[in-house]
N, C-alpha and C positions, 0 to 999 in steps of 0.2 A: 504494500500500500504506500503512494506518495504519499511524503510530508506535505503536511500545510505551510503556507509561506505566504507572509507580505510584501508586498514589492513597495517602497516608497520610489520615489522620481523627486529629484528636485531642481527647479527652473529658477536658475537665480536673479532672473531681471525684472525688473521693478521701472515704474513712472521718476519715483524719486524715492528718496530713502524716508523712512516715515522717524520723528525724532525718537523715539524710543524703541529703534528694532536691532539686533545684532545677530542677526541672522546674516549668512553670506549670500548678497544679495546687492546689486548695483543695476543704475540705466545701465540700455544697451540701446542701438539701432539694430534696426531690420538684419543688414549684412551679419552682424555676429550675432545674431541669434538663430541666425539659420547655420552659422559656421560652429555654433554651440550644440544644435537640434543634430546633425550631421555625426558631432564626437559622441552625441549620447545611443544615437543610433547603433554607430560602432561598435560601444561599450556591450548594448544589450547583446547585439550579435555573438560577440566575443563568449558570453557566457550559453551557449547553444550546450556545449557538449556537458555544463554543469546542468543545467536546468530539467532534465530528466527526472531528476527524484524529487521535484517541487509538483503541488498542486497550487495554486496561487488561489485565493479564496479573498484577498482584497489588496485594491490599488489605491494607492494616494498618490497626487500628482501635486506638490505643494511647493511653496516658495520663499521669499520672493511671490510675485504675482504670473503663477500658471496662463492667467486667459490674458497675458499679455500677446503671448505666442499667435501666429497667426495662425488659421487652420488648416493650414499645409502641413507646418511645423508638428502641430498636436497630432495631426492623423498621420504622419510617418513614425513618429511615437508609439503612438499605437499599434500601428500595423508592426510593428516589429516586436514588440513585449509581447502579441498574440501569437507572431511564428514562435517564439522563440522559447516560451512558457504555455504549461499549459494552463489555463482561464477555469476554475470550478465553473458549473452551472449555475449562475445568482450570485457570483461574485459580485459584494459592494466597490466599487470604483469610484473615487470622488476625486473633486479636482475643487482650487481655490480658486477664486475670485474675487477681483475687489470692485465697488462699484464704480463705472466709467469706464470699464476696458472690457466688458461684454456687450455683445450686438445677440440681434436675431438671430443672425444667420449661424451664430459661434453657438449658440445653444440648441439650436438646431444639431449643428452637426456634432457637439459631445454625446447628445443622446444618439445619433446615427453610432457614431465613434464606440459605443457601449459605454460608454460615464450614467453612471446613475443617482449619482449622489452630488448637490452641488454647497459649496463651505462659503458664506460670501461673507467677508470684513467690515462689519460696521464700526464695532468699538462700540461709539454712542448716538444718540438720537439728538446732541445738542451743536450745532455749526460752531459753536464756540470753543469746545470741549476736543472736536475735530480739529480745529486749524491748529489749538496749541498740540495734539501731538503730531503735524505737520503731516494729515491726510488728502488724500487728494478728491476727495467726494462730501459732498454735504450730506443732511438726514433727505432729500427731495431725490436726489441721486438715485441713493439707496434705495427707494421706497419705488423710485421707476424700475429700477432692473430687478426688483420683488416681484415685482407685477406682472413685468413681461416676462419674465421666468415661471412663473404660476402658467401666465396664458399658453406658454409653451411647451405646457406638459410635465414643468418638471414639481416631482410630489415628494422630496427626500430632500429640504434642505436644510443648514443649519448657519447659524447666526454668532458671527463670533463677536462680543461685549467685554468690554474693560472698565474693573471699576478702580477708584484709586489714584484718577487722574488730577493733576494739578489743577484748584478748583473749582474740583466736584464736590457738589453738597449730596446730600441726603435726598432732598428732594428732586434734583435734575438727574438722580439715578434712578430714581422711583418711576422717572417720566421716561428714559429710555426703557425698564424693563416693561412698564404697562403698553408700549408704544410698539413695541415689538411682538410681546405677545397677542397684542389684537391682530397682528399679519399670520398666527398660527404655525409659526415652523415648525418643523417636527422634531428640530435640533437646537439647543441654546448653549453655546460655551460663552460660560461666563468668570474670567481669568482677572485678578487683581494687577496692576503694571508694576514689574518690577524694574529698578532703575540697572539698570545693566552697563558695567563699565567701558567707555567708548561711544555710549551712543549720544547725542544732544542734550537727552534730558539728564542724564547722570553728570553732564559739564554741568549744565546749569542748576541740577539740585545735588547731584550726590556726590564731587568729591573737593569742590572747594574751588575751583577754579572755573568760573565762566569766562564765555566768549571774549565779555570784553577788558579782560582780567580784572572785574572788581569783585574782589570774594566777601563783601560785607553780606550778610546772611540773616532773614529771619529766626523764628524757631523752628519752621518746617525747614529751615535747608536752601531755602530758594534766593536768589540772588534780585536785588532790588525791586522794585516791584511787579515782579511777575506775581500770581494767585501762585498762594502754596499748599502742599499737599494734604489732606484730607489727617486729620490726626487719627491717633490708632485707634480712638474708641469710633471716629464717624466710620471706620475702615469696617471694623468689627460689628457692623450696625450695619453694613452696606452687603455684608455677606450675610448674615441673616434676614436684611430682608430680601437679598434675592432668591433665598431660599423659600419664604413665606410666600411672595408676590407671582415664582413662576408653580409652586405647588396649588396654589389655588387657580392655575389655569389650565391645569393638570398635566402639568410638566412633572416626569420622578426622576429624582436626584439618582443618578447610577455613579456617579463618581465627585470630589471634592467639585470639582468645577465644571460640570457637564449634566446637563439634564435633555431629558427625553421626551416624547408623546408616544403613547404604545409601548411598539416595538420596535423602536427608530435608533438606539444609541448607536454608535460608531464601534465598528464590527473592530475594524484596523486599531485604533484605540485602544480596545480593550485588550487587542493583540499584544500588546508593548503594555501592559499592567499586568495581564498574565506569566510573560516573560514567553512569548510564542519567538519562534522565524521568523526574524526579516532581513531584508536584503536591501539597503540603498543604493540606487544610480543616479548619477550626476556629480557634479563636483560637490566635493564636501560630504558628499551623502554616508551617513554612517550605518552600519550592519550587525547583526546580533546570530552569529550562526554556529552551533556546536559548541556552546560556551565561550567562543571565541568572541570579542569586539574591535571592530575594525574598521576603518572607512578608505575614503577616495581621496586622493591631495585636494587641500583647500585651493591651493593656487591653479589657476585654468589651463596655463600651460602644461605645467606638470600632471593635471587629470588629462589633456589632449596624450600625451604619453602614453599613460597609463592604459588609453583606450587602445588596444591592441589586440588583432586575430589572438581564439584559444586560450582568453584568460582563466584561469582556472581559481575557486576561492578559495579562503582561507584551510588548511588543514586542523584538524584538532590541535594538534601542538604549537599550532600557531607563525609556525615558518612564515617570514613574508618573501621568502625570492619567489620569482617569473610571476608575481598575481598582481605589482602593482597597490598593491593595498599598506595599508599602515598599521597598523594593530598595535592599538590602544588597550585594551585588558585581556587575558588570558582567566578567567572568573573561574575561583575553586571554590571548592564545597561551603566555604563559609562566604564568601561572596556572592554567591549562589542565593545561601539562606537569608540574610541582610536584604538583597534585593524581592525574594520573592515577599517581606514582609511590608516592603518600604511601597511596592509595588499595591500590591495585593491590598494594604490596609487604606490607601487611597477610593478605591471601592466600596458604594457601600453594604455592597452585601459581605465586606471582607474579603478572609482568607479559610478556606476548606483545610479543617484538620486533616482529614482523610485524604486530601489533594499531597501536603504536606509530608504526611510518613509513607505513600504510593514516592513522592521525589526522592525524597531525604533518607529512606527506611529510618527514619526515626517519629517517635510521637514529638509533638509542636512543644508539650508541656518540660518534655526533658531537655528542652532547648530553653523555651523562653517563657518555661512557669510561673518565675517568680514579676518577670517585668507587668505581663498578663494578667498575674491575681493583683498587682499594684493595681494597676489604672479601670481593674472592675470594681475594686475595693471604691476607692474615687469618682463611680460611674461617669467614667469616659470611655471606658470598653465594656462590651457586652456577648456571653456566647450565648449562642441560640441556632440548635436542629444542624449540630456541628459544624459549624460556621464561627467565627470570631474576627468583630468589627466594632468599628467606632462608634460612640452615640453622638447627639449631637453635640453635646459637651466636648468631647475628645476631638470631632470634626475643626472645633474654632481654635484649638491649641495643636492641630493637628502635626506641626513642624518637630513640635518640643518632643510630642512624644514618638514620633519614628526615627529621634535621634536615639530614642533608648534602646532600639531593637539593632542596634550595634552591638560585633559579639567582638570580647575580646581576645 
């Protein structure tokens, strides 16, 4: 029986760089992104003779901004991860987009293309809120290519929302989540912004030196007067109520920052919390296969290299000659168990005892008995019908405590 496997793809060009993104991802023109589409093509090809023992069961095509690609680009993409893999039947396939860079005709031809699933970038619902993290769509934008994406058939989308942004209150988060939900998505991620080192906002709130070198500083952090960040308790108040606000429109929380309608959560997602198969292509793109972690060179030339006839992947021991790749961890038994818990407790239905001693042959408790009865004692953990997850107590302090399931 073939293994299951994710395939991610990642398309690194973008309109402009958004201030708070550190993802590898820059403009490009037309000429190098077909000279880019070209080397990923390659890449796939290359991996023919590995791909045999793969059933691929979902595709993420993510970025950087995927439907920037024109649809020449995307459908040679395509048609080649299809020779080259083979496609479960009802494979979920999603691709991102941001609003202003989809048409008709591109939605049109992703559903031809077999994409089924569409991720589109809002962030928020307020143009204000927008321009400071340096988006290129307004909430009118958005709310267009909603629409014509509905008209066009597509019934699997989800909505990606950031709370935490330089001042955002309480209420203009209330207005993004109610303003969202009356469009119905099937999908809501809803992700707090973290200041990430290198990007715009991290100059100007997070390490003491802005643009214009003056580092005089309020109490959030921010540099003269810009709006500052949202304090811990508006934070902690913005996360429950986005849990309140999308449960009564009958969104279920499946993961810290992800909720659902039905049976809509993100199949791939849950792939990378389980600790499944995957396989990244592209530049940068990183892979989780046999234990092994490993990706593509960041730098584009050196991933043009890298794309060469006959590549063959990682081996268990982790060799990196003739494959091109980089290998980043080599994950032992305790490494293994750290992630499946850090993973797993993310979740809210947890982590399966019985999942855990079928992996490990050992019981959960002769590992991490003691951290376990702590934080039930405390009601932040809960077991129930052999399962073991967070309550909601546990969910808000949720960092603190998957620091403890560190073994020494």
């Amino acid at each position: 029986m073939k293994e299951k496997l994710s395939l991610y793809v990642h398309i690194p060009f973008c309109v402009r760089k958004c201030r708070y993104c550190d993802f590898l991802s820059w403009p490009a023109e037309e000429e190098e992104q077909e000279r880019y589409t070209a080397g990923l093509v390659c890449e796939i090809r290359s991996l023919e003779a590995a791909a045999g023992r793969f059933l691929v069961d979902t595709l993420f095509i993510g970025g950087g901004t995927p439907s920037l690609l024109s649809e020449a680009c995307m459908e040679k993409i395509l048609e080649q991860l299809h020779r080259t893999f083979e496609f479960e039947a009802g494979a979920e396939c999603t691709v991102e987009a941001n609003p202003g860079t989809l048409t008709v005709s591109k939605l049109s031809a992703y559903r031809r293309m077999g994409i089924s699933r569409l991720s589109l970038g809002l962030q928020s619902a307020s143009d204000r809120e927008l321009a400071l993290l340096g988006r290129i769509h307004t909430w009118q934008d958005f709310l267009n290519q909603f629409r014509t994406a509905r008209q066009n058939g597509w019934n699997n989308i989800n909505v990606d929302l950031m709370s935490g942004i330089p001042g955002q209150t309480a209420d203009s988060w209330r207005e993004t989540l109610e303003s969202v939900c009356d469009l119905h998505p099937e999908h809501i991620s809803a992700y707090s912004l973290i200041l990430e080192p290198g990007t715009e906002l991290w100059r100007l709130y997070g390490d003491g030196e802005g643009s214009s070198g003056d580092t005089r500083r309020n109490d959030r952090g921010c540099i003269g007067e810009l709006p500052p960040l949202p304090d811990e308790e508006t934070e902690r108040s913005m996360y429950r109520m986005t849990r309140n606000i999308l449960s009564s429109h009958g969104y279920k929380q499946y993961e810290i920052s992800n909720y659902c309608l039905d049976d809509f959560s993100c199949r791939h997602n849950i792939g990378y919390w389980t600790g499944k198969s995957y396989l990244g292509l592209g530049v940068g793109a990183s892979s989780y296969l046999d234990g092994v972690r490993f990706q593509n060179p960041a730098a584009i030339d050196d991933y043009r290299k890298a794309c060469r006839a006959d590549r063959s992947l990682i081996p268990p021991d982790g060799r990196e000659s003739q494959t091109g790749y980089i290998v980043t961890e080599i994950c032992d038994r305790k490494a293994h168990m750290e992630e499946f818990m850090f993973l797993g407790l993310r979740m809210t239905e947890g982590v399966s005892e019985q999942s855990f001693q079928d992996t490990f042959g050992q019981n959960i408790h002769d590992v991490y008995g003691p951290v376990i009865s702590r934080f039930v004692s405390y009601g932040m953990m809960q077991q129930s019908g052999g399962r073991i997850s967070l309550t909601e107590r546990g969910i808000d302090v949720s960092n603190q405590i998957l620091a403890e399931f560190l073994l020494n």
